[in-house]
C-alpha positions in Angstrom: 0.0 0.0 0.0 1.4 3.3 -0.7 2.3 5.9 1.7 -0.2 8.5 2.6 1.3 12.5 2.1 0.8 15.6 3.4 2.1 18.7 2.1 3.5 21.0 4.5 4.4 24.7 5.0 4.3 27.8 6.9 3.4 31.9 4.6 3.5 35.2 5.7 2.5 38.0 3.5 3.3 36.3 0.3 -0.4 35.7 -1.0 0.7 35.7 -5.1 3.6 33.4 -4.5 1.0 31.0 -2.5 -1.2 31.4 -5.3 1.7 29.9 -7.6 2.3 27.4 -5.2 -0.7 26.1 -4.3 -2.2 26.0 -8.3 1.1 23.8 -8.7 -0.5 21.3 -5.9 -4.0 21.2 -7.0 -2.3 20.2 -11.0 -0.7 16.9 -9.3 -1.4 13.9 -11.3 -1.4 12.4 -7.5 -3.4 14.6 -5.1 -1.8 14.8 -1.8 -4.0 13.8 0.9 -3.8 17.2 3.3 -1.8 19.8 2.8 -1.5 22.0 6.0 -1.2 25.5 5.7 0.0 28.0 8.8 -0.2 31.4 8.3 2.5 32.9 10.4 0.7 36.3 10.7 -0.2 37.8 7.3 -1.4 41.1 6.7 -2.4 40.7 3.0 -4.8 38.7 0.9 -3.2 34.6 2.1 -6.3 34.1 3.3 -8.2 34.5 0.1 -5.5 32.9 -1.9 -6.4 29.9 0.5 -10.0 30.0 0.1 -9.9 29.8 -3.4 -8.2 26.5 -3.7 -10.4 24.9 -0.8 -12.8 23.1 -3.7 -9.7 21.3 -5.4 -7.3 21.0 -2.4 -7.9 18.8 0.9 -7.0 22.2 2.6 -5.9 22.2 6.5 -5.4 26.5 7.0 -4.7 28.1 10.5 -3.9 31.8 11.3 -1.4 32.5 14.0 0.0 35.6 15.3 3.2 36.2 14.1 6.2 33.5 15.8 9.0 32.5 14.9 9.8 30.5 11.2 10.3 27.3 13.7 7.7 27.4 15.7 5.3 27.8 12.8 6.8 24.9 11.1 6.9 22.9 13.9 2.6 24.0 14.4 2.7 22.9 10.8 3.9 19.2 11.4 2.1 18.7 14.4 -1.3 19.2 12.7 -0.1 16.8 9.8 -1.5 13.5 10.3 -0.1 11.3 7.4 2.8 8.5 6.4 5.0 10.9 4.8 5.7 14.5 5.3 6.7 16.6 1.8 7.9 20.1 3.0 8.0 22.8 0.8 7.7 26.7 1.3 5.4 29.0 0.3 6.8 29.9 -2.3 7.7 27.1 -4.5 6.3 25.5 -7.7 6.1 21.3 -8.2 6.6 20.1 -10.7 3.2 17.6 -11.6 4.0 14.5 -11.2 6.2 15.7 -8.0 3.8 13.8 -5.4 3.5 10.8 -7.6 7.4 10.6 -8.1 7.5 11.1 -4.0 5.6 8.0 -3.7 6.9 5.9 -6.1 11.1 7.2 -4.6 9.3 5.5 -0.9 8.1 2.6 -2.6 11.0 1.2 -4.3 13.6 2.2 -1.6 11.7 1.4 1.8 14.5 1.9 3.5 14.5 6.1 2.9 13.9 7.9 5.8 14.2 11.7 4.3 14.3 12.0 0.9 16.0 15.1 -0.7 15.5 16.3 -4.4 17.0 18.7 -6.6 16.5 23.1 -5.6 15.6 24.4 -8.9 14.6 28.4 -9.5 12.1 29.8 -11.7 14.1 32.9 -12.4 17.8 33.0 -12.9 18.1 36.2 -15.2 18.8 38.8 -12.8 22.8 39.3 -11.8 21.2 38.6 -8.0 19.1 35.3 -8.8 22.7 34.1 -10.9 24.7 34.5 -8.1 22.3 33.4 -5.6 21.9 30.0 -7.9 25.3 29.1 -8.6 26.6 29.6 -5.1 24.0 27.1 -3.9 24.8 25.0 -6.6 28.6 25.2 -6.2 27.7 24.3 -2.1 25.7 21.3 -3.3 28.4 19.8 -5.5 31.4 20.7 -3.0 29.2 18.8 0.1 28.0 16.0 -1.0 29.7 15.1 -4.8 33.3 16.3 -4.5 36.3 15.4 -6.5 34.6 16.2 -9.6 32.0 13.1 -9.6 28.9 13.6 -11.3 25.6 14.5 -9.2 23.6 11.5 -9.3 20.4 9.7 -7.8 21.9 8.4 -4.2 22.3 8.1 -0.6 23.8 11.4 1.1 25.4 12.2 4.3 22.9 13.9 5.6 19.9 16.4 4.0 20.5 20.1 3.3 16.5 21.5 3.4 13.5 21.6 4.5 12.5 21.8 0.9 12.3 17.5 1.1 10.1 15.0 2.4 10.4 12.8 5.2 8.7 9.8 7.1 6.7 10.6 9.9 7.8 8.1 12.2 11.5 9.3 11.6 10.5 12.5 13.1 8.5 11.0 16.1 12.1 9.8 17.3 13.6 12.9 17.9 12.5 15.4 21.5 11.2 18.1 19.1 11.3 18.5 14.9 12.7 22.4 14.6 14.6 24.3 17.7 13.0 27.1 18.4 15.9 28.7 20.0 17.2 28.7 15.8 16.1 31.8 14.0 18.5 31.1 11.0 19.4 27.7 9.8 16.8 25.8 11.8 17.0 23.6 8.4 20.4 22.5 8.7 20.5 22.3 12.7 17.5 19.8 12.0 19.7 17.8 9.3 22.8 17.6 11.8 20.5 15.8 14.5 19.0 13.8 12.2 22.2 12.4 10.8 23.1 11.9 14.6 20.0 9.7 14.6 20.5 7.5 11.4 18.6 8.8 9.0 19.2 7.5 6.4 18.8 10.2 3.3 17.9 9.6 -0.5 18.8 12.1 -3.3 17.0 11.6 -6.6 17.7 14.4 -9.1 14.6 13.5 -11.4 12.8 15.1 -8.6 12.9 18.8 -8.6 11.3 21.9 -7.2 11.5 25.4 -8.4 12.0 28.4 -5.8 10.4 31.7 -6.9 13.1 33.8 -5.1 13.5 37.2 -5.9 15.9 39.7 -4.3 14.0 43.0 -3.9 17.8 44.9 -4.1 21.3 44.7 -3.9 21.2 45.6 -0.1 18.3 42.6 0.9 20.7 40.4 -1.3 23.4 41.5 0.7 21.8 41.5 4.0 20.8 37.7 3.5 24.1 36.7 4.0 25.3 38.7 6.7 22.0 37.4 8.8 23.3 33.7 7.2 26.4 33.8 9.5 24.4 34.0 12.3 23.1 30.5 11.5 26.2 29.2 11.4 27.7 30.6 14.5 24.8 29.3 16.1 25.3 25.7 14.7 28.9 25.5 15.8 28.0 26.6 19.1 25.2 23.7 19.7 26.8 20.9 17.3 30.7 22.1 17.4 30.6 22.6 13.5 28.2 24.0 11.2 28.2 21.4 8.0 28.2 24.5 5.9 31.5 26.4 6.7 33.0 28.1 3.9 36.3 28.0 3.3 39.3 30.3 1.5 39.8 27.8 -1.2 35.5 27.3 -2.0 35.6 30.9 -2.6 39.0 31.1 -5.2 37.5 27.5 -6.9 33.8 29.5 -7.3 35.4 32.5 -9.2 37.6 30.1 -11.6 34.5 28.6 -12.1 32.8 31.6 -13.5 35.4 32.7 -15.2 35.5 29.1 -17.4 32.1 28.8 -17.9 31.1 29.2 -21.6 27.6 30.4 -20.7 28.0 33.6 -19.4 29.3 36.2 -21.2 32.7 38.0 -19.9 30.7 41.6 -18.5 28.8 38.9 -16.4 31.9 36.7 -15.2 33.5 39.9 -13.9 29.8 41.9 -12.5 28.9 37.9 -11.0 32.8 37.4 -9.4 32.2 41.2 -7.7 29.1 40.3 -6.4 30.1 37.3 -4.8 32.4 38.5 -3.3 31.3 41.2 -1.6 28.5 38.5 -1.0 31.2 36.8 0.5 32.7 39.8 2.6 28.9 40.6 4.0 29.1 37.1 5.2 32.5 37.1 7.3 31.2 39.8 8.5 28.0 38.6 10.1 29.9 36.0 11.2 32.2 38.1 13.7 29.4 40.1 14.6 27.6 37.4 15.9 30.6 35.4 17.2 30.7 38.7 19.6 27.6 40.1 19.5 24.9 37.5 20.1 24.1 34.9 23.2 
């Protein structure tokens, strides 16, 4: 019998994004069978944007005052009742077979605890979006398929997002699912423990969900990164590492990279290498800040 799924996730304020999100859900070849919905605090039109899909989607929707990212995901989970939990955030797209592809990834590999997919994003065009995409991508590759080998469908280390799906009962082993006490990487603080645990983590590439990120300028870009840091000061205070720690060498193989890639052109190599690396300078600097400045 096949697992029973539940789509998961937590909005604020982000009512056309939902709307994307959500019409990508109800256009599954394989309907979920919930998806749960908290809205951490909204002051625009989520709840309309809910209420609209309510005929074609097995809708679970609760308004809460505004808390904090992991606390609302964790409200999210708890009111989940099914085999198989598929996070996602408000504001991404599936793909429409992504639910049916979920199910069939538990079914032939019953073993999977948390299964991981590939981070796609709907727009890449801006300077902002390229550099936001290829450092992910260059993070992805350097963790988990070094040395050059190719990224294929596999077991991992450990997960890297709450954009996955996981078994219910691998959750149910653990004191609590997100640590509230985690404002910033809450998503990888939950990874280290559940490596700690066992879990055992499937990628499959086939599978892929599309972010519809957007930087609204240079400085939100900019302060993303800096406010990043903190997430990993925190981690290497409660785990004694951070799985995510950049290092001088990551950031000289990123801009040869660039500069061999034959698909950008060479205004873009030199404008993307500037960015990240004042990308890169915001960062160290968030992360002495809040090696000094935070409890």
């Amino acid at each position: 019998m096949a697992d029973s799924i539940s789509i998961v996730l937590i909005t604020c304020n982000r009512d056309e994004s939902l709307k994307k999100c959500l019409e990508s859900v109800a256009c599954q070849s394989d309907k979920p069978d919930e998806i749960i919905i908290v809205d951490n605090g909204s002051r625009d039109k989520t709840g309309n944007a809910v209420s609209f899909y309510r005929d074609r989607l097995p809708v679970c929707y609760t308004y809460i005052p505004r808390v904090s990212i992991p606390e609302a995901r964790n409200l999210a989970i708890k009111q989940s009742g099914e085999d198989v939990l598929i996070m996602i955030d408000d504001d991404c797209v599936l793909e429409p077979d992504h639910v049916r592809k979920v199910k069939e990834c538990y079914a032939q590999n019953p073993d999977i605890d948390y299964l991981a997919y590939k981070i796609d994003y709907l727009d890449s065009s801006t300077l902002l979006n390229k550099v936001f995409v290829l450092s992910l991508q260059s993070f992805f590759k350097r963790k988990y398929f070094p040395d050059d080998l190719p990224i294929r469908r596999g077991y991992l280390s450990m997960g890297y997002s709450t954009i996955a799906s996981v078994r219910r009962n691998v959750l149910q082993r653990l004191p609590y699912v997100f640590d509230n006490n985690f404002l910033v990487s809450e998503d990888i603080e939950l990874s280290i423990r559940l490596k700690k645990a066992g879990c055992r983590v499937y990628f499959d590439p086939d599978i892929v969900v599309y972010h519809d990120c957007v930087f609204s300028s240079f400085f939100a870009f900019i302060k993303r990164y800096f406010f990043y840091a903190r997430g990993e000061v925190a981690l290497k205070r409660r785990h004694g590492h951070s799985e995510v720690t950049p290092k001088v060498k990551d950031y000289f193989n990123f801009i040869i990279s660039i500069f061999k890639s034959g698909r950008l052109n060479p205004a873009e190599k030199i404008l993307i290498s500037a960015i990240y690396s004042i990308r890169s300078v915001s960062y160290l600097c968030g992360y002495l800040f809040w090696r000094l400045f935070s409890s």
